[in-house]
C-alpha positions as CSV (number, residue, x, y, z in Angstrom):
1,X,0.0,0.0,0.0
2,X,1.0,3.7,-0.7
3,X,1.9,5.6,1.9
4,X,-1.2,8.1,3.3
5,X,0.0,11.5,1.5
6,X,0.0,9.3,-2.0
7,X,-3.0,7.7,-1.2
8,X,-4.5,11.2,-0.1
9,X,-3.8,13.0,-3.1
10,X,-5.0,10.1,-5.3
11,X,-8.5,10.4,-3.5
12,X,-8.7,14.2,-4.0
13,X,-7.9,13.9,-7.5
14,X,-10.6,11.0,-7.8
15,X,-8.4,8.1,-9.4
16,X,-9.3,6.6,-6.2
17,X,-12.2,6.2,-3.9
18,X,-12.2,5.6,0.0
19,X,-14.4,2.7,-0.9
20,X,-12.4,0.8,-3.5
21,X,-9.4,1.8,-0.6
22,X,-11.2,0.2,2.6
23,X,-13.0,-2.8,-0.1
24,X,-8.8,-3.4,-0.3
25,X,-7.7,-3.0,2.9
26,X,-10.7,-6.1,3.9
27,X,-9.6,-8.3,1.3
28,X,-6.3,-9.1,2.7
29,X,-7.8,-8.9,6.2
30,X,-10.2,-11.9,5.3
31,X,-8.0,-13.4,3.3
32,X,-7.6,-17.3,4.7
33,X,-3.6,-17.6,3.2
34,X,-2.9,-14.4,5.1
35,X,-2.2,-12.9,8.8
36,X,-5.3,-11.1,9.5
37,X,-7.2,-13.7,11.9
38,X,-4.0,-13.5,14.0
39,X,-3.9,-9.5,13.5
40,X,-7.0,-8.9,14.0
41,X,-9.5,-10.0,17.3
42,X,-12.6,-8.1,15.0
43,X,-13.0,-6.8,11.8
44,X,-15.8,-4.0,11.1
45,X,-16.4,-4.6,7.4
46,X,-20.1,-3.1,7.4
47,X,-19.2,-0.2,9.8
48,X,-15.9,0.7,7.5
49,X,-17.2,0.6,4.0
50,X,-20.3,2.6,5.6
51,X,-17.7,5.0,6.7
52,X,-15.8,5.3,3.4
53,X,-18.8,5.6,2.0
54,X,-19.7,8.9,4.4
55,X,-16.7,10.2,3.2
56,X,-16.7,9.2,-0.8
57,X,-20.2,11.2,-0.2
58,X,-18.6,14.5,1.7
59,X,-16.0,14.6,-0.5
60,X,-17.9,14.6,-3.7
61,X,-19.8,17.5,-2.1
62,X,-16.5,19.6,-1.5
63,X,-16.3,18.5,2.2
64,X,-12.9,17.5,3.6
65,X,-12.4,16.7,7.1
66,X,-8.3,16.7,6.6
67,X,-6.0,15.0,4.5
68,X,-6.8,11.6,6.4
69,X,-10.7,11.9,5.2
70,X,-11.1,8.2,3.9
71,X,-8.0,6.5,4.8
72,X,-8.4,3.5,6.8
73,X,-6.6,2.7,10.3
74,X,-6.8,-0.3,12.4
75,X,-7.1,0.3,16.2
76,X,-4.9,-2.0,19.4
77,X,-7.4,-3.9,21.4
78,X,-6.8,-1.7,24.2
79,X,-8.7,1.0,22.6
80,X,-12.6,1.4,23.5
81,X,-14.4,1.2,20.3
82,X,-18.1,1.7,20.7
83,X,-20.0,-1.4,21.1
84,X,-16.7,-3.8,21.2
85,X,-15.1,-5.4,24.2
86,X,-12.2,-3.8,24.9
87,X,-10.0,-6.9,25.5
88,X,-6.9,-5.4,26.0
89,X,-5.3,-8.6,24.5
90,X,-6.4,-10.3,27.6
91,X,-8.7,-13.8,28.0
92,X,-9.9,-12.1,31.3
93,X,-12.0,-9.4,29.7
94,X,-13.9,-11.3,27.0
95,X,-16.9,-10.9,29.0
96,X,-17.0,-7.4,30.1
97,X,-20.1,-4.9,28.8
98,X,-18.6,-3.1,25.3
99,X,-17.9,0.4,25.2
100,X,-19.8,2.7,25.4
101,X,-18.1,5.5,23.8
102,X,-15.0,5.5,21.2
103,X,-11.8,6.6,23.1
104,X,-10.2,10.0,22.5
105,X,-7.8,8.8,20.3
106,X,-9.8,6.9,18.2
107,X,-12.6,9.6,18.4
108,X,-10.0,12.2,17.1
109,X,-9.2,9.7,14.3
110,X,-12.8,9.5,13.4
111,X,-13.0,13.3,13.4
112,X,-10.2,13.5,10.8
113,X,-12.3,11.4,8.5
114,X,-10.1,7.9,8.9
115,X,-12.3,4.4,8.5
116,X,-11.5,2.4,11.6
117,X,-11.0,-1.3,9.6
118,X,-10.8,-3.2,12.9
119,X,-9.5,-4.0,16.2
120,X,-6.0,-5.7,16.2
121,X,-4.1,-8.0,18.1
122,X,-1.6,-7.1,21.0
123,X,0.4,-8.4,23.7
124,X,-1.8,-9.5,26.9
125,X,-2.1,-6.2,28.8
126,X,0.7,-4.8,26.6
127,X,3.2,-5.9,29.3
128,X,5.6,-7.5,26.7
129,X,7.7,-6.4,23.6
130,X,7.8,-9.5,21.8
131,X,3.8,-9.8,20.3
132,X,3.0,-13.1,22.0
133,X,-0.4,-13.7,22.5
134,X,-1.6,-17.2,23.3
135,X,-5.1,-16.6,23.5
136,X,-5.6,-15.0,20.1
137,X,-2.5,-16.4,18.2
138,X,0.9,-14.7,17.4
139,X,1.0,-12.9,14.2
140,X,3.7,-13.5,11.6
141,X,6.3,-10.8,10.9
142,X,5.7,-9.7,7.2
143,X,9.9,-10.9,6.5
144,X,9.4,-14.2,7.8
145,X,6.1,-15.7,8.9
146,X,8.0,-17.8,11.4
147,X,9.4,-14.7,13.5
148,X,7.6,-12.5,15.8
149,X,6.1,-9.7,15.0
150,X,7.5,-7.6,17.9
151,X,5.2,-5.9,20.8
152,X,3.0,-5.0,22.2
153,X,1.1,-3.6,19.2
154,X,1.7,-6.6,17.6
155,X,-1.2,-6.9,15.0
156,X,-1.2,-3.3,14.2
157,X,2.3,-3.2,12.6
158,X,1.4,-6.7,11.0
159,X,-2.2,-4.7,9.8
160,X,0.1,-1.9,7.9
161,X,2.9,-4.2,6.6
162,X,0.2,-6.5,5.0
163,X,-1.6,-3.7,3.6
164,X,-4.9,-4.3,5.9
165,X,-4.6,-0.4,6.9
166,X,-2.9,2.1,5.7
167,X,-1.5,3.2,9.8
168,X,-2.5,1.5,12.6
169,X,-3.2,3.2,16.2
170,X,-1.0,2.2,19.0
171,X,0.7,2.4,22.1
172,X,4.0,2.7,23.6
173,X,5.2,2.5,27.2
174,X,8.5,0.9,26.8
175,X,9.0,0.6,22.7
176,X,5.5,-1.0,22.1
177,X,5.2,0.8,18.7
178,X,8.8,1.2,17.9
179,X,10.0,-2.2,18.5
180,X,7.1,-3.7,15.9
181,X,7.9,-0.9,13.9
182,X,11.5,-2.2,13.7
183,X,10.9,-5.7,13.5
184,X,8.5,-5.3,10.6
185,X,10.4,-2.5,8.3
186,X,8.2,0.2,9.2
187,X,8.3,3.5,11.1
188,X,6.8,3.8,14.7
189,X,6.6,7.3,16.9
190,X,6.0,7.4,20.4
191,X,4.9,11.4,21.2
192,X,5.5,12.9,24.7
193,X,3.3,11.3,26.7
194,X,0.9,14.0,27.4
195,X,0.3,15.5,24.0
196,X,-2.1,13.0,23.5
197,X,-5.2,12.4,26.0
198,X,-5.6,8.5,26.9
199,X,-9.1,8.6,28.1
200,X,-10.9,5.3,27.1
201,X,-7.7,3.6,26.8
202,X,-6.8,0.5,28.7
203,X,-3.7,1.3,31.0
204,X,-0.6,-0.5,31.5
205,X,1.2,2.4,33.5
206,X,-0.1,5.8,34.0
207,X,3.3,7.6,33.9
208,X,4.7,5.9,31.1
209,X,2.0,5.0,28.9
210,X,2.3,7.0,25.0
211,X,-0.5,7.0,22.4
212,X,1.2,7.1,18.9
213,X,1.5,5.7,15.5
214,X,3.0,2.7,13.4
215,X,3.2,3.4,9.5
216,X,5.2,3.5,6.3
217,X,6.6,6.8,6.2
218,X,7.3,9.8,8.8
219,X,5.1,11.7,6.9
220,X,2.4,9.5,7.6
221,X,3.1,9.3,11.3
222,X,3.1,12.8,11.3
223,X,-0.6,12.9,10.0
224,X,-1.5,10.9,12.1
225,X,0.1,12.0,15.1
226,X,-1.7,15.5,14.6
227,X,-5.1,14.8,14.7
228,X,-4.1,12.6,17.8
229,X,-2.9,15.8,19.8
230,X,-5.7,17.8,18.5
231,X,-3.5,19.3,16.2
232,X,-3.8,21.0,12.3
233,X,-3.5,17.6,10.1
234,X,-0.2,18.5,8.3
235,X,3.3,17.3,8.2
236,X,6.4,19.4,9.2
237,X,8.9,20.1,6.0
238,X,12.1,17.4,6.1
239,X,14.9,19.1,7.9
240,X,17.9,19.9,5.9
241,X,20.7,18.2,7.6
242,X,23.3,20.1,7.1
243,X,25.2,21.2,10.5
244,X,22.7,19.5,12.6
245,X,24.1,18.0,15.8
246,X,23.2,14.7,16.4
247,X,24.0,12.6,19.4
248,X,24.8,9.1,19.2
249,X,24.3,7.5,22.6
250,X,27.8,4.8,23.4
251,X,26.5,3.7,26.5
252,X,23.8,1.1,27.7
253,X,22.2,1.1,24.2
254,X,25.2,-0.5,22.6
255,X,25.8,-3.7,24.0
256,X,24.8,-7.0,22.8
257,X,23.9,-5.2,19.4
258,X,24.0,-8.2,16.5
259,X,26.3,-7.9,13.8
260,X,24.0,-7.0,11.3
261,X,22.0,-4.2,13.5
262,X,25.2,-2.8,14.3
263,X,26.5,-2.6,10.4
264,X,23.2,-1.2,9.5
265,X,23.3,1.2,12.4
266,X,27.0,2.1,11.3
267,X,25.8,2.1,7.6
268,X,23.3,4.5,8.7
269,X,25.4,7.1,10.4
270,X,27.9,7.4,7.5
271,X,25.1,8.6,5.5
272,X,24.0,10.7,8.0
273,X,27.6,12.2,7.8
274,X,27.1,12.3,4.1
275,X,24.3,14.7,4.2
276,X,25.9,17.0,6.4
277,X,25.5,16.4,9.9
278,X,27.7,16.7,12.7
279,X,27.8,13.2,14.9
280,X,28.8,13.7,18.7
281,X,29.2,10.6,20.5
282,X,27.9,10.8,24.4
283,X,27.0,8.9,27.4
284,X,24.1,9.0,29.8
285,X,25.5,7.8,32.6
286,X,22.4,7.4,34.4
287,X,21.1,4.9,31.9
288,X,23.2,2.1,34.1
289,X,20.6,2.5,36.9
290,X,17.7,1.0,34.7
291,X,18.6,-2.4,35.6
292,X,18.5,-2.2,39.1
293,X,15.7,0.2,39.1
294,X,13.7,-2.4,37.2
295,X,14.6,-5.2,38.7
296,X,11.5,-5.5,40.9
297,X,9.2,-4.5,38.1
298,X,10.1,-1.0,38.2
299,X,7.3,2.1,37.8
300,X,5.5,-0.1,35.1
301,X,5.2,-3.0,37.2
302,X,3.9,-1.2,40.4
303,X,1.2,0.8,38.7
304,X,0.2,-2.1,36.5
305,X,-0.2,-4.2,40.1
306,X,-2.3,-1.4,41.4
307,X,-5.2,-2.1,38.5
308,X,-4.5,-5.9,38.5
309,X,-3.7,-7.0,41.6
310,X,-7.7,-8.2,42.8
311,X,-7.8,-10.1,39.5
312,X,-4.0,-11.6,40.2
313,X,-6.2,-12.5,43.4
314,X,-8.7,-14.7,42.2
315,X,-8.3,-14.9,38.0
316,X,-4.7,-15.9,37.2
317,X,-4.6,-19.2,35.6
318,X,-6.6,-16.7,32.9
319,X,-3.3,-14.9,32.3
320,X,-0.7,-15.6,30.0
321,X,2.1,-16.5,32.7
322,X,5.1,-14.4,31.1
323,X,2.4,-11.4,31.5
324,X,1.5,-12.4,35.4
325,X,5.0,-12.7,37.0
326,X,6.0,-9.6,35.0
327,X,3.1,-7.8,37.2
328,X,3.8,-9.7,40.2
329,X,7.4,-8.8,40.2
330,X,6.3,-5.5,42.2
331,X,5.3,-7.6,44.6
332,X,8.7,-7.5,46.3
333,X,8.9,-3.6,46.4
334,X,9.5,-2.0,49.2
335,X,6.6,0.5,50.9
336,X,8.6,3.9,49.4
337,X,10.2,1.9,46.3
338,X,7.6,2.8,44.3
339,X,8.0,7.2,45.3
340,X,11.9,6.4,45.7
341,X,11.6,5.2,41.4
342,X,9.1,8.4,40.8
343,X,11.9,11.0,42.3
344,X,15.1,9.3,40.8
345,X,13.1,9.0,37.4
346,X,12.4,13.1,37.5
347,X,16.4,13.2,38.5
348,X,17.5,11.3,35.6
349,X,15.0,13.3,33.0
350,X,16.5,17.0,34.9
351,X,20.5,15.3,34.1
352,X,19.6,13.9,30.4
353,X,18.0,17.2,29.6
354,X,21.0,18.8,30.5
355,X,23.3,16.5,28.6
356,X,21.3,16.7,25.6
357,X,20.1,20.2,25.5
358,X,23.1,20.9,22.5
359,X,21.7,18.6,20.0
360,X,18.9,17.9,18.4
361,X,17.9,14.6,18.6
362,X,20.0,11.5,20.3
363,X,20.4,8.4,17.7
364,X,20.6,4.4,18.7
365,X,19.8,1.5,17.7
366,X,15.9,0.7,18.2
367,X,16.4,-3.0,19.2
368,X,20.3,-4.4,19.2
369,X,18.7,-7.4,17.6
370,X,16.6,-9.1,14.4
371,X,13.4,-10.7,15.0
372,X,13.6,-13.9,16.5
373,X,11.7,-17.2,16.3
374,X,8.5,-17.4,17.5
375,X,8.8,-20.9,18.0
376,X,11.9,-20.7,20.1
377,X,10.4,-18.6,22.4
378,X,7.3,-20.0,22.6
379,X,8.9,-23.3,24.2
380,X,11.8,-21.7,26.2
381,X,10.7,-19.5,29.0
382,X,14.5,-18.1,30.2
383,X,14.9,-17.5,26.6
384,X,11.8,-15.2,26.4
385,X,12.2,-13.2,29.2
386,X,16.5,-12.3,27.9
387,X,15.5,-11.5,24.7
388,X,12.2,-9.9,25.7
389,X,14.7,-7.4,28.3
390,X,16.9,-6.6,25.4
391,X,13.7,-5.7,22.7
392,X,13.0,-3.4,25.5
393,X,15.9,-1.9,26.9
394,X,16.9,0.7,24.1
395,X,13.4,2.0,23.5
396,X,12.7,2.5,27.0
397,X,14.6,5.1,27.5
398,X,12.7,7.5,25.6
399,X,9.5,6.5,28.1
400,X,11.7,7.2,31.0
401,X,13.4,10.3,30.1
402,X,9.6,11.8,29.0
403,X,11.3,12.3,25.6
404,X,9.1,11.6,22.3
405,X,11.2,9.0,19.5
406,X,10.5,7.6,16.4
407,X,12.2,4.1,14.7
408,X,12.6,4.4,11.2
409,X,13.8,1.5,9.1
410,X,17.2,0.9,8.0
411,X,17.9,0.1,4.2
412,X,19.4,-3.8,5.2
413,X,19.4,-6.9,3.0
414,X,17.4,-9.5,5.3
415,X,15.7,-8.7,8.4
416,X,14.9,-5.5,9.1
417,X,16.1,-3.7,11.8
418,X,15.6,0.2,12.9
419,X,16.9,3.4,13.7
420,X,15.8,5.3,16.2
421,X,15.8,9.5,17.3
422,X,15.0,10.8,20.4
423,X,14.2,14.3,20.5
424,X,13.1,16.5,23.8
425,X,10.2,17.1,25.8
426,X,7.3,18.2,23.7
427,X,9.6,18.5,20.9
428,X,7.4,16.6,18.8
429,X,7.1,18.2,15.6
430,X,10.6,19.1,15.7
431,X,11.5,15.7,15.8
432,X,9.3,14.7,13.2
433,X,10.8,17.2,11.0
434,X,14.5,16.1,11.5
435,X,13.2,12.5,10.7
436,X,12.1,13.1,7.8
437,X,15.6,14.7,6.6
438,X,17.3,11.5,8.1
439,X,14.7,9.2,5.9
440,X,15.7,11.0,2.6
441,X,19.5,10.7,3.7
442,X,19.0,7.7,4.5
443,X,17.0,6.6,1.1
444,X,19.8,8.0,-1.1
């Protein structure tokens, strides 16, 4: 599928209808041979076409709600869509009432005139990076059916990659749309957390959790990422690169990187240099601490216990078990851990900020690795929870330094693998901007 500023302009000029766009989009949903029973949990085909119909109608009549008016988008179970379950990935809330009410996010997408196609797939509780899900199936990363998709928004990278949306709606607390986004060859943004409201969204931690993105291009993310924060619908210009300082992190992000996500990384930066950019290496010292500060769950794991400790109660041989002790890890927190995190967590954001403030943006590696097996992981529980820290670790630090960031893939021959820029607080747009001067350097 085109990316959404193509498919836009081919839908104002009428060479294309939201109709015959959506009709598309369900094809390969339905298809039997293909993914979308394992990246979707529902599929709205009367509710969609009705909607691309809407806007077929209100754009033959010289109404345009913005240049997303008709393209389709596929929404993480964790979003309430009126009428639906919100399952939140989960076994446990299968029987709940449905919504009542669209979420914000998905309300603001509506406003902008996207067709919701569906609901997709996600890692139980979005507590994992990986896209396991064994109570609505795993689905297969576009490059090799047999590898994971990457997590937690699983099915909507795998809806966008397939061509079953043309962007898929998100969430990211510790990399859960840039990790997917690097796994499957596509680009994934995680704002700054607050820019976008999460009303009617399923929680995994309040003071982490980002609303954001997953789609071809940064311009598309960028489209999408504005109506989202209530914003104009319209892309920042690509930054020229010349004499832009850019920070490459050489610390904490850097080890155990694979061979071929470190020569595509290094690949990467030499065209960066190419265009005109000024590379500084730094360190973060602070990073280091993430370990131990995680080690009994960290902030994630105490909020999530807050919401999900009754059900860990009474209802957990209805979890998936890698999601459970994750949760119960915070269990062994001490009575002020939890403040103690909060306090060295605003520390660390005050000394990054200060390290950072000359440059504009800080580059790494999204994830040091490829996709694995699913298979593998699937059988071996110590192997899962190593590789499932390591997906983590790099795109975390973005949720814990309040930063916004954004993976874009890296040209590579075989799996892909991701780039990632982390610009400041509430720099979004900014960001966005210099990204899309780093994806034309980085397509030349």
């Amino acid at each position: 599928m085109e990316p959404i500023a193509v498919l836009s302009r081919q839908l104002a000029k009428g060479r294309l209808t939201s109709v015959a766009l959506t009709e598309a989009c369900l094809e390969r949903a339905c298809d039997p041979a293909g993914e979308g029973a394992r990246a979707f949990t529902w599929i709205d085909r009367q509710g969609s076409l009705a909607a691309a119909e809407r806007a077929d109608r209100d754009r033959a009549a010289g109404r345009v709600a913005s240049p997303l008016a008709g393209i389709p988008v596929s929404v993480k179970a964790l979003f309430d869509v009126a009428g639906q379950v919100t399952t939140a990935g989960s076994a446990l809330l299968r029987t709940v009432a449905p919504a009542r009410a669209d979420a914000e996010a998905v309300r603001r997408l509506r406003e902008a005139g996207m067709v919701v196609v569906g609901i997709t797939n996600m890692t139980e509780f979005a507590y994992s990076g990986l896209g396991l899900n064994p109570h609505y199936g795993t689905p297969g990363n576009p490059a090799d059916r047999r590898r994971i998709p990457g997590g937690s928004s699983s099915g909507a990278a795998v809806s966008v990659a397939d061509g079953m949306a043309a962007a898929g709606l998100g969430t990211d607390t510790g990399g859960s749309c840039r990790i997917p986004a690097a796994f499957c060859g596509l680009t994934g943004f995680k704002p700054t957390a607050r820019r976008v409201p999460q009303d009617g969204t399923f929680p995994l931690s309040k003071s982490l959790d980002s609303i954001g993105p997953i789609a071809r291009t940064v311009e598309c993310c960028a489209l999408v990422d504005a109506a989202l924060a209530g914003e104009p619908v319209s892309t920042p210009s690509a930054a020229d690169l010349a004499g832009r300082r850019l920070a490459v992190l050489d610390n904490y992000v850097t080890d155990d990187v694979a061979p071929e996500v470190a020569a595509a990384f290094g690949g990467a930066l030499r065209r960066l240099e190419a265009a005109g950019a000024v590379l500084v290496p730094i360190t973060l010292p602070d990073l280091g601490k993430l370990p131990e500060l995680n080690a009994r769950g960290g902030v994630i794991a105490a909020e999530a216990l807050v919401l999900h400790r009754e059900w860990l109660a009474t209802r957990e041989a209805e979890y998936d078990p890698r999601v459970a002790v994750r949760i119960r890890k915070a269990e062994a927190q001490g009575a002020d851990e939890y403040q103690t995190l909060l306090a060295e967590r605003q520390a660390m954001i005050a000394r990054a900020a200060a390290v950072t403030e000359p440059f504009d943006a800080v580059l790494m590696p999204t994830v040091p690795i490829t996709a694995p097996e699913t298979a593998a992981l699937e059988r071996d529980e110590a192997l899962f929870g190593r590789i499932n820290l390591l997906a983590l670790r790099n795109p975390t630090v973005a949720n814990f330094l309040d930063r916004c960031a954004i993976s874009l893939p890296l040209p590579v021959d075989g799996l892909p693998v991701g780039l990632m820029l982390m610009g400041k607080s509430m720099g979004d747009r900014r960001l966005l901007s210099l990204a899309r001067g780093v994806e034309k350097a980085l397509a030349a």
